[in-house]
C-alpha positions as a printed NumPy array, in Angstrom:
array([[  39.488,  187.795, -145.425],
       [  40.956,  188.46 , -148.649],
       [  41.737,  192.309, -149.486],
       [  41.75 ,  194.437, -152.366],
       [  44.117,  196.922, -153.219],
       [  42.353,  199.695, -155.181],
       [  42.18 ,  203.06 , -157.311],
       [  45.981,  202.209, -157.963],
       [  48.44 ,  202.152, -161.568],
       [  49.539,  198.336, -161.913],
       [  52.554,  198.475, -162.769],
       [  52.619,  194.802, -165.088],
       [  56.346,  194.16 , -165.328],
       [  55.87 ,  195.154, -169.394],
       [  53.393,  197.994, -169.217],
       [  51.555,  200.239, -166.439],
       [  47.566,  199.601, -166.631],
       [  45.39 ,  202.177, -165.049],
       [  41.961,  200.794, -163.465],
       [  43.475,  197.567, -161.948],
       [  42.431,  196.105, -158.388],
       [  44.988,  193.709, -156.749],
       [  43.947,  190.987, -154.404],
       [  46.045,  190.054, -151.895],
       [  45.058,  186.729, -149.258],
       [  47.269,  186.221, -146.265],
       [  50.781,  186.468, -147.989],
       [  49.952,  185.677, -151.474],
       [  48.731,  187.483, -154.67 ],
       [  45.603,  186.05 , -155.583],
       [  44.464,  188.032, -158.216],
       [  45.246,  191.078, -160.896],
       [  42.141,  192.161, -163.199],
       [  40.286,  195.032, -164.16 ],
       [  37.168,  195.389, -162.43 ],
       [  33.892,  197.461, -163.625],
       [  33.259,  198.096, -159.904],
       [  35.075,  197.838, -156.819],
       [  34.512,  194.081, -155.491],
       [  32.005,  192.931, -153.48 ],
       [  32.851,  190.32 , -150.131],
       [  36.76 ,  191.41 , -149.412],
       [  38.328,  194.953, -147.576],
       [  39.744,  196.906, -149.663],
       [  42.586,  199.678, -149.766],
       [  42.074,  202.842, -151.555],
       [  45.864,  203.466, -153.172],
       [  45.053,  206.943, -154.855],
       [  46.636,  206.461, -157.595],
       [  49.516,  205.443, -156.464],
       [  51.943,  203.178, -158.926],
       [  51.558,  199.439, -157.324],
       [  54.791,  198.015, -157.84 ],
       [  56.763,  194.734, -157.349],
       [  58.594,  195.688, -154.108],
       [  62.464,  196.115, -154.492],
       [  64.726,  193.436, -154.259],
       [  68.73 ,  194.625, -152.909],
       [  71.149,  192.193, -152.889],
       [  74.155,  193.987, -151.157],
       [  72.823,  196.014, -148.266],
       [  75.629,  196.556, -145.371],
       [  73.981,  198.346, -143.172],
       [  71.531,  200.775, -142.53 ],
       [  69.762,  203.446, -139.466],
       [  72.756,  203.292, -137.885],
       [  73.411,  199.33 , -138.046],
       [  76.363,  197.784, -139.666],
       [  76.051,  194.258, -140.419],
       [  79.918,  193.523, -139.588],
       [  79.729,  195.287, -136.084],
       [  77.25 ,  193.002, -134.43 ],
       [  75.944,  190.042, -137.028],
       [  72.803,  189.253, -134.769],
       [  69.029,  189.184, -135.515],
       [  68.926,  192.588, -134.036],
       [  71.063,  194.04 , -136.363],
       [  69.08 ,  191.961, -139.488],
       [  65.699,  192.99 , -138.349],
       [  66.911,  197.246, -137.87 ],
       [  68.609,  197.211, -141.063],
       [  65.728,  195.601, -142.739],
       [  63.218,  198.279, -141.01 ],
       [  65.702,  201.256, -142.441],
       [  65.917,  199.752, -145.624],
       [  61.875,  199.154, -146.02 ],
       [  60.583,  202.582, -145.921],
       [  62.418,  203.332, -149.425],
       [  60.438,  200.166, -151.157],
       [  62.958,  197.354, -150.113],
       [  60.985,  194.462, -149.115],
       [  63.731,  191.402, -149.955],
       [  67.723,  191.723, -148.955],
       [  70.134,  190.181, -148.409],
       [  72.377,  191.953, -144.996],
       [  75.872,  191.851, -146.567],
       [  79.171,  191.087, -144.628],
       [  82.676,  192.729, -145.574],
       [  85.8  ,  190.693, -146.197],
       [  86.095,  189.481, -141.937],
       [  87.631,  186.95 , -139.926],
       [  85.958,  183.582, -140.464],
       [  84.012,  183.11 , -137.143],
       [  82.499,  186.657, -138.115],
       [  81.589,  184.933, -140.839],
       [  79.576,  182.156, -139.05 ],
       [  78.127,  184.502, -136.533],
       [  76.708,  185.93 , -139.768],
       [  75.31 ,  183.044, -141.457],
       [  73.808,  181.611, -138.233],
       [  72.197,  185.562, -137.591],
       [  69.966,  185.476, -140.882],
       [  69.579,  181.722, -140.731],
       [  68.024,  182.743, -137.648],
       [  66.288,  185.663, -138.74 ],
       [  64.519,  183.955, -141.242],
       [  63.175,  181.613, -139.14 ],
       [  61.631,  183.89 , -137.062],
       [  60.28 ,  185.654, -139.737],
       [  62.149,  188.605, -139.88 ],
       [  60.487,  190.302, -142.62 ],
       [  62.065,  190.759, -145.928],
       [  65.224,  189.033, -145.132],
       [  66.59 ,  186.516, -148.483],
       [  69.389,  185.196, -147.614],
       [  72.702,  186.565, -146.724],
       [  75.863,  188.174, -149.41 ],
       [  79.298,  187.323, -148.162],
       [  81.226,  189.734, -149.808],
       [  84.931,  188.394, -149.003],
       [  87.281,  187.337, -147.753],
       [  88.558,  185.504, -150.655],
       [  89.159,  188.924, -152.497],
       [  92.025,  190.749, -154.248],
       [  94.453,  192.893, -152.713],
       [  94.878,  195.137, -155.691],
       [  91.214,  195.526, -156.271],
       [  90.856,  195.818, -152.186],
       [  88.258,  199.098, -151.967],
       [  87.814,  199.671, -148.854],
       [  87.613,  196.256, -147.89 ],
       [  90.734,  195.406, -144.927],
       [  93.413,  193.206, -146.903],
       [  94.488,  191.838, -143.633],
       [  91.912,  189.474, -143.409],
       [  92.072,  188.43 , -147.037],
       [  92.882,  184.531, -147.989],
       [  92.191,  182.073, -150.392],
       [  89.456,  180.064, -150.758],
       [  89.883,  176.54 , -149.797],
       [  88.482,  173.269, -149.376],
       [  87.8  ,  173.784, -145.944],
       [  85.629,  176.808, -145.847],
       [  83.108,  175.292, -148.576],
       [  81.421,  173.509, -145.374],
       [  80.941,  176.915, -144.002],
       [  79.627,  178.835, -147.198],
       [  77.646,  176.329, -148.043],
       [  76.014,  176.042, -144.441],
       [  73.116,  178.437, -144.315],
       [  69.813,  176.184, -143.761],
       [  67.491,  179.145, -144.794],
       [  67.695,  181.298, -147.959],
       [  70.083,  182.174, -150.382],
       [  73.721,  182.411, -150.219],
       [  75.844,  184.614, -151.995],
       [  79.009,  184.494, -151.895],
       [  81.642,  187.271, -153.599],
       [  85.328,  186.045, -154.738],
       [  88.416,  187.004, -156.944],
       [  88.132,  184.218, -159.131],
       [  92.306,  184.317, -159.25 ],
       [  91.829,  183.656, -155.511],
       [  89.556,  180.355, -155.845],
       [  90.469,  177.632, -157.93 ],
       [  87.566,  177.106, -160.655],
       [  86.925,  173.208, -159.238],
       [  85.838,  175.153, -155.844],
       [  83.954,  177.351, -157.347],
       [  81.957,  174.639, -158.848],
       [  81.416,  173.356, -155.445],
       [  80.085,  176.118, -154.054],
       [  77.648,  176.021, -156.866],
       [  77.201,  172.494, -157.147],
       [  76.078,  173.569, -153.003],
       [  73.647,  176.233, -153.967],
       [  75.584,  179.002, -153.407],
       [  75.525,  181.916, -155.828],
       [  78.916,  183.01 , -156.818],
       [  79.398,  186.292, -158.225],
       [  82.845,  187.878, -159.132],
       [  84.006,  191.151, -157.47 ],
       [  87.626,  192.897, -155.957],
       [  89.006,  191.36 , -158.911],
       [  92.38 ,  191.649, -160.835],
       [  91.398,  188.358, -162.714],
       [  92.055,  188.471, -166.506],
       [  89.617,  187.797, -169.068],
       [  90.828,  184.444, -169.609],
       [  90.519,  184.038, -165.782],
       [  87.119,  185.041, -165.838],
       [  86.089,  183.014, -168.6  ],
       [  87.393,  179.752, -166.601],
       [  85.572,  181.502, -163.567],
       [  81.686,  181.951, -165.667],
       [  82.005,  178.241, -166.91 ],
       [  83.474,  176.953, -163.054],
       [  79.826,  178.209, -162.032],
       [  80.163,  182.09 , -161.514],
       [  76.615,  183.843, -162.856],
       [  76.782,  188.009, -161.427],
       [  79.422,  190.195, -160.953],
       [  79.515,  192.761, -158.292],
       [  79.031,  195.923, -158.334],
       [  80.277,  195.919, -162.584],
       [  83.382,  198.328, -162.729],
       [  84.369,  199.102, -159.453],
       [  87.266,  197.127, -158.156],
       [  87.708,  194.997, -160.645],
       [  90.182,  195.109, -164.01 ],
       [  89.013,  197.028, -166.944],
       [  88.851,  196.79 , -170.446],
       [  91.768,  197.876, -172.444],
       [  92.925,  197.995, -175.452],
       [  94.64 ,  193.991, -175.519],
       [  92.935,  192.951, -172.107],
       [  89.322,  192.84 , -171.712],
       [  90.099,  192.073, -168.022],
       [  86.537,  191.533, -165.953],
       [  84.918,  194.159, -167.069],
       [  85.018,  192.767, -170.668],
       [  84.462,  189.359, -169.431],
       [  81.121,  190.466, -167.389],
       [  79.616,  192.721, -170.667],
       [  80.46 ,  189.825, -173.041],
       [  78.415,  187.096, -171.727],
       [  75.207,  187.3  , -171.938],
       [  73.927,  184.943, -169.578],
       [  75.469,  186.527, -165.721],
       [  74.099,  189.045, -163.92 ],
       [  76.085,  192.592, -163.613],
       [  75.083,  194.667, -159.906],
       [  75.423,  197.96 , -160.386],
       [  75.732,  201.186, -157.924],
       [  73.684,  203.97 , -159.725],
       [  74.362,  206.919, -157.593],
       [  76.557,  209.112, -160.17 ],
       [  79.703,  208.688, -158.013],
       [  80.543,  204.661, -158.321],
       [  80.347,  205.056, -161.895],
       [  80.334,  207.392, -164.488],
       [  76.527,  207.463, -166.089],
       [  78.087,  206.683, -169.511],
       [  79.993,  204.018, -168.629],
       [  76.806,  202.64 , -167.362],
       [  75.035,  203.406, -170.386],
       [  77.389,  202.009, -172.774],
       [  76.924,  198.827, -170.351],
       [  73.208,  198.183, -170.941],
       [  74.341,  198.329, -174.872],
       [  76.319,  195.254, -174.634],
       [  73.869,  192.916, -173.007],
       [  69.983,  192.142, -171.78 ],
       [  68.719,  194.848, -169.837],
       [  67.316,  191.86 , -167.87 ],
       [  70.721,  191.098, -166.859],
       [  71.386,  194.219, -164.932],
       [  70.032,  194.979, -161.195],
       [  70.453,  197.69 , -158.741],
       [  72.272,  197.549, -155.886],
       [  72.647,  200.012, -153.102],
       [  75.822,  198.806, -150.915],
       [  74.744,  200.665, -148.383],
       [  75.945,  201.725, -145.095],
       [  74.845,  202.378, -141.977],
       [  74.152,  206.059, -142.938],
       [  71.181,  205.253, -145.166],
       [  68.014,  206.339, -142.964],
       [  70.015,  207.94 , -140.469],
       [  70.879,  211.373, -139.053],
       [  74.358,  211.034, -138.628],
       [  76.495,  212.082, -142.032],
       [  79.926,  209.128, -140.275],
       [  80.263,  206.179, -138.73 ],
       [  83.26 ,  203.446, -138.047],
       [  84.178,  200.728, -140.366],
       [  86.843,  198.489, -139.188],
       [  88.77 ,  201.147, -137.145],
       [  88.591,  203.328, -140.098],
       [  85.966,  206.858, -139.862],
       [  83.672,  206.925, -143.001],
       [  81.934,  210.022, -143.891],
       [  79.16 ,  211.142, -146.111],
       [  80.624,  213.632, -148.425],
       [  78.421,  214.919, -151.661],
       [  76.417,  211.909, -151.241],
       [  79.168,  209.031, -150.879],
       [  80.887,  207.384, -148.438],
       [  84.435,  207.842, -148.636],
       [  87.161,  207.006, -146.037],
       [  89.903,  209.53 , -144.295],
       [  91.828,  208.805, -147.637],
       [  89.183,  209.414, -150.008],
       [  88.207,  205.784, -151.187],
       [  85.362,  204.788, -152.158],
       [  83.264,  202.876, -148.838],
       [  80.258,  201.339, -149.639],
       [  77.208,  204.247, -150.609],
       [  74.078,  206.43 , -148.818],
       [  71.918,  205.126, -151.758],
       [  68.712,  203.466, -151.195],
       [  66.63 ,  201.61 , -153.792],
       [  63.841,  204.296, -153.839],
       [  66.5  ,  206.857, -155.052],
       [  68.954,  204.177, -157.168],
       [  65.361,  203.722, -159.156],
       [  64.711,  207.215, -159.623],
       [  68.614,  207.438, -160.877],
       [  68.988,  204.605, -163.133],
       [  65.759,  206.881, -164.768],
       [  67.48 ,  210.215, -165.025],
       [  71.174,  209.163, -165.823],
       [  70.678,  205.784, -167.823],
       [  67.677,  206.591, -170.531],
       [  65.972,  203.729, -168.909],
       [  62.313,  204.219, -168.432],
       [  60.975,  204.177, -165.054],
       [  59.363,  199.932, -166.041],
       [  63.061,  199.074, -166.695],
       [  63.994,  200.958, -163.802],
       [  61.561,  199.23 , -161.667],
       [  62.96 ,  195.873, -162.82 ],
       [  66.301,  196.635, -162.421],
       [  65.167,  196.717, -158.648],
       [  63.038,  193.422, -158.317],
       [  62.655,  191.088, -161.229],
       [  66.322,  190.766, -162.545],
       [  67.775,  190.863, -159.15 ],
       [  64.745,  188.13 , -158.152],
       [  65.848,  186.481, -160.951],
       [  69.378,  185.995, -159.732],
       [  68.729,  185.014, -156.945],
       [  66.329,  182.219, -158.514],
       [  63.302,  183.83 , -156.86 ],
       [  61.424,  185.058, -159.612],
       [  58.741,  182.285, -159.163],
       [  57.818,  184.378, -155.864],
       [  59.179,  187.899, -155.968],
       [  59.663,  190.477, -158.237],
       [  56.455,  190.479, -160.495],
       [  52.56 ,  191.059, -159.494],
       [  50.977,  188.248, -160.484],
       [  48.789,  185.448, -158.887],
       [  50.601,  183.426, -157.09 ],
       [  53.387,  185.521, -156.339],
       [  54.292,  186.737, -152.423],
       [  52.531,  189.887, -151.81 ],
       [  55.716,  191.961, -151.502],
       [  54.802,  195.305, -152.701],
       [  55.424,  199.241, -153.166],
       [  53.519,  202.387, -153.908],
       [  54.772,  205.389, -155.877],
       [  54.114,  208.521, -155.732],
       [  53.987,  210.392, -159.7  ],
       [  57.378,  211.244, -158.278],
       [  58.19 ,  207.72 , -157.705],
       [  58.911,  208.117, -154.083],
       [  57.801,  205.245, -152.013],
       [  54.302,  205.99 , -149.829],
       [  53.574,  202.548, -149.186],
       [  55.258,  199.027, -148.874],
       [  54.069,  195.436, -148.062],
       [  55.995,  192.621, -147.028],
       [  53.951,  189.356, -147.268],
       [  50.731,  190.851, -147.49 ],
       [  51.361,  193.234, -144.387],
       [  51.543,  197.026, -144.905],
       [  54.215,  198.567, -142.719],
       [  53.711,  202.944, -141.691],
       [  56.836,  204.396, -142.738],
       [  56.373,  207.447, -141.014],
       [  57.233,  205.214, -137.883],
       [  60.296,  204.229, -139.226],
       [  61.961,  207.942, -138.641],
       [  63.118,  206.639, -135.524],
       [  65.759,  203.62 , -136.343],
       [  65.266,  202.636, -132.81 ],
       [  61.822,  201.846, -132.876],
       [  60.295,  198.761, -133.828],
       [  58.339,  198.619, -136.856],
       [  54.621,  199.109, -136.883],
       [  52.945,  197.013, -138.581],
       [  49.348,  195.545, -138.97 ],
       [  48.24 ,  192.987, -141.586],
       [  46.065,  194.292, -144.879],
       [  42.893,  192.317, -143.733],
       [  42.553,  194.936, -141.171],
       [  42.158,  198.23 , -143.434],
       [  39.024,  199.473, -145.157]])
């Protein structure tokens, strides 16, 4: 039986209508219209007024409740990470995998390949954030297992049966024909750890590249008689830019000044988060190296930069307060555009009919009370504990 979400603020994708009811069948929308009563012949759920939103979409997501994705890249790891990561609205991610030796790299791909197919919820695709990366532009990423991108690996990279691929290069470190091959593949090739120059970059957007990641950090900036990456990335108008909104990544201006130069559309929020991120502990190990939580970043023993403790519940509320976004931009930031570039938005990212029934409810805080993933509700408060499984219970079930 179909249900009926409620007494809820619809939150359009242009506008947020008061007075809507949603109607949700198995894992589908089926329906968004304003009723004069509450409809007859399905369940419904009573929302409160809750903001129903498109449910967040996170592209780079390392880890989470404890879990890094490069410590064990199984289905165990996918599914906790997922769980952490769904009680702050995410309901599509991608698990992301630091620069790492290349069978790493397989045991990765064959993990969410796997995951998918058992219907792990909210899992996209996997984000393969390396190797073929920049020692300059390094972050906290472990040069030693750095290379260049070759002929050989597009085989693996391309390999994933399930999902999306994304794949993160220095474009100086892959020749533009094999970037083109990855995307003549289906894989999504986004620029990041990048020294490239402009001109580089250039070659590297029309060789098939369409996001940058995480805009600013570790890659070249603009100067004066270089536009370097950054330049490249805020020129065109056509990539995607991720972008870590958690006032330490980037300064808020820089970020504003951003959004000047090119469609809001084009911009999405990522977390990059680590394993902190729904957990008690404030460090954890990355690579040999200890990585702390210190004023609300993770930083290594030498102060760099590792990854964030952001989730998308809090990078929405952020991008609100330090961008002069409004909170419907905001919202979009976090599941159309990155939907979008992923070339998902005909199924995620919007509440419409026809659309999966991945969802979130606000609080007039905009703190997540709610989430669905495929037209099942999931009780957050049983996610406090990352080692418990999830409890969930389908919609069709709840008057």
């Amino acid at each position: 039986m179909a249900t009926a979400l409620i007494n809820g603020r619809i939150f359009t994708g242009d506008d947020i209508v008061d007075g809507c009811h949603v109607i949700i069948d198995d894992a589908e929308i089926i329906s968004v219209s304003t009723p004069d009563k509450t409809p007859s012949g399905v369940d419904t759920y009573d929302l409160h007024g809750a903001l129903l939103a498109p449910g967040f979409v996170d592209t780079q997501v390392n880890g989470g409740g404890g879990y890094l994705f490069n410590d064990a890249p199984t289905v165990e790891t996918v599914r906790k990470i997922g769980q952490t990561h769904r009680q702050f609205g995410t309901t599509g991610f991608l698990p992301t995998l630091i620069s790492d030796d290349l069978h790493i790299i397989e045991a990765a791909i064959a993990a969410v390949d796997l995951a998918i197919s058992e219907g792990v919820p909210g899992v996209l695709g996997i984000h393969i954030e390396g190797p073929f990366l920049n020692t300059d532009r390094k972050g906290v990423h472990n040069p030693g297992k750095f290379r260049r991108l070759e002929a050989s690996h597009i085989e693996l990279l391309s390999s994933l049966q399930h999902g999306k691929t994304l794949v993160t290069l220095a474009p100086e470190n892959a020749a533009p024909e094999l970037i083109t091959q990855l995307s003549n593949n289906g894989v999504i090739v986004s620029a990041g750890h990048t020294n490239a120059t402009y001109t580089m970059a250039r070659e590297a957007i029309n060789a098939g590249i369409t996001g940058f990641t995480h805009l600013f950090n570790a890659m070249s900036p603009v100067t004066s008689r270089e536009p370097g990456v950054v330049g490249a990335a805020l020129e065109d108008q056509e990539s995607w830019c991720g972008i870590i909104v958690d006032g330490r990544h980037v300064a808020p201006t820089s970020l504003r000044i951003a959004l000047r130069c090119k469609p809001i559309d084009k911009f999405m929020l990522v977390t990059d988060a680590m394993p902190t991120v729904g957990w008690s502990d404030d460090c954890f190990t990355l690579q040999g190296r200890k990585i702390t939580v210190e004023d609300g970043a993770c930083v290594s023993e030498n102060g760099t930069l590792a990854g964030s403790n952001l989730d998308m519940s809090q990078a929405v509320r952020n991008a609100v307060s330090m961008l002069d976004v409004d909170y419907g931009q905001a919202i979009n930031m976090a599941s159309l555009n990155p939907a979008a570039f992923l070339g998902l938005d005909s199924e995620i990212g919007c509440i419409a009919p026809g659309y999966r029934a991945n969802l979130v409810a606000l609080n007039n805080k905009m703190e997540v009370v709610e989430s669905w993933i495929d037209g099942v509700q999931f009780n957050a408060a049983a996610l406090d504990d990352a080692s418990a499984e999830p409890i969930a219970r389908s919609l069709t079930n709840r008057r």
